[in-house]
C-alpha positions as CSV (number, residue, x, y, z in Angstrom):
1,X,140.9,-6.7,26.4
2,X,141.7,-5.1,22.8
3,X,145.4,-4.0,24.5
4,X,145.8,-8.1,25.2
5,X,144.4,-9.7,22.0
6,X,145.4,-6.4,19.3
7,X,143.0,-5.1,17.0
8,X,142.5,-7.5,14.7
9,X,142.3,-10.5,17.0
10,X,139.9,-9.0,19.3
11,X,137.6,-8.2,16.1
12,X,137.8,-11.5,14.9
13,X,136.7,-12.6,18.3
14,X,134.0,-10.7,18.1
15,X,132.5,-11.5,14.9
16,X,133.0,-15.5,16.1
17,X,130.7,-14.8,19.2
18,X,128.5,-12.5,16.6
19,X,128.5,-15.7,13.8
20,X,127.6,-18.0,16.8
21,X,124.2,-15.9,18.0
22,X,123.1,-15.6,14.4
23,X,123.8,-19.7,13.4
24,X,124.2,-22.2,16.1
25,X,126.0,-24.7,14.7
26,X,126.2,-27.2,18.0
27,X,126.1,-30.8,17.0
28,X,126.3,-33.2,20.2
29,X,127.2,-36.9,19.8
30,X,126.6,-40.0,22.2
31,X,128.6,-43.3,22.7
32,X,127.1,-45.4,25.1
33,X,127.9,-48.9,25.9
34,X,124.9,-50.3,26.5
35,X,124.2,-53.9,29.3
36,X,122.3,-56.1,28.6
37,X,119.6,-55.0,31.3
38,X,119.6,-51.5,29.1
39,X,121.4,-49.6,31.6
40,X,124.9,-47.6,30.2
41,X,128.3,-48.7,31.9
42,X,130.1,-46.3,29.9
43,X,129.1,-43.5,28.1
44,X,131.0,-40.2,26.0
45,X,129.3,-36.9,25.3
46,X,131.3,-34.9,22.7
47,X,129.4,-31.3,21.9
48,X,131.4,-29.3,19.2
49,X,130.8,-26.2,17.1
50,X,131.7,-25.2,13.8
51,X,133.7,-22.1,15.5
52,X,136.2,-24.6,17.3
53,X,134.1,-24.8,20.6
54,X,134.2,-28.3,22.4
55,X,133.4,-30.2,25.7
56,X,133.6,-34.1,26.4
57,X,132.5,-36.1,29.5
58,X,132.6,-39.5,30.5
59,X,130.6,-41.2,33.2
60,X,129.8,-44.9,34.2
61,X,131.9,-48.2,34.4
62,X,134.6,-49.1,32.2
63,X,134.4,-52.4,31.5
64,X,132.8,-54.1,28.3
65,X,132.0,-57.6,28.2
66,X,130.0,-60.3,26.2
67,X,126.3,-59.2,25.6
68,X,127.3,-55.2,25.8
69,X,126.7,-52.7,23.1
70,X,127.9,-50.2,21.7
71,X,125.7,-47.2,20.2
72,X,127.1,-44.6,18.6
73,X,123.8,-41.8,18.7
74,X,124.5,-38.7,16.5
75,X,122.2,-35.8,17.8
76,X,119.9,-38.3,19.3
77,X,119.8,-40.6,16.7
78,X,121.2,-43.8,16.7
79,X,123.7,-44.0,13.4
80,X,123.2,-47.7,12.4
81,X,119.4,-47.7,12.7
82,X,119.5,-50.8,10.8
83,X,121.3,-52.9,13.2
84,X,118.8,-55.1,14.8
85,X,121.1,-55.7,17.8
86,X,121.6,-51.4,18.1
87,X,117.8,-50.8,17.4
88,X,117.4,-53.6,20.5
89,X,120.1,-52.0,22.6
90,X,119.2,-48.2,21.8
91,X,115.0,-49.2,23.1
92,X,116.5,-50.7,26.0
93,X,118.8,-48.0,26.8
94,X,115.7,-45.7,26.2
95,X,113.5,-47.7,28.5
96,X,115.6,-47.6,31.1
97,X,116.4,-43.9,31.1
98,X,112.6,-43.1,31.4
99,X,112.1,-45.5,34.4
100,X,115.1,-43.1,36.1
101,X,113.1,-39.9,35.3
């Protein structure tokens, strides 16, 4: 491995997989688009890292029409807490995702 990377690179490697034990900096965010039966038709996971680590996913439907919402929940918190219409959406979407469990 040090023959691929070099020296240096291979060090600084290691002390990004070292920095990452010591402080986990993993921040996930949500986007869900919410029906109006609180179910998601769409919904993006992004996970990142302050050491340039990142995975996205998608699942659901892809359509979005009247009555849908859109929440936008930043490490399980929803980011416009006083939005009525989110707060309504985000219990919903909560409701439904414990009768699934």
């Amino acid at each position: 491995m040090i023959r691929e990377l070099g020296i240096r690179r291979w060090v600084a490697w290691r002390l990004v997989q070292l920095a990452h034990r010591i402080a986990d900096t993993t921040v996930t965010e949500r986007i869900v688009i919410v029906a109006p039966d609180g179910g998601p038709v769409i919904e993006w996971e992004i996970e990142g890292d302050a050491y340039g680590g990142g995975v996205s996913s998608q699942h659901g439907l892809t359509y979005f029409t009247p009555g849908y919402t859109a929440l936008h929940i930043f490490d399980g918190v929803p980011t416009d807490a006083d939005n009525h219409l989110v707060m309504t959406a985000w219990n919903r979407l909560r409701e439904w995702e414990h009768e699934r469990r």
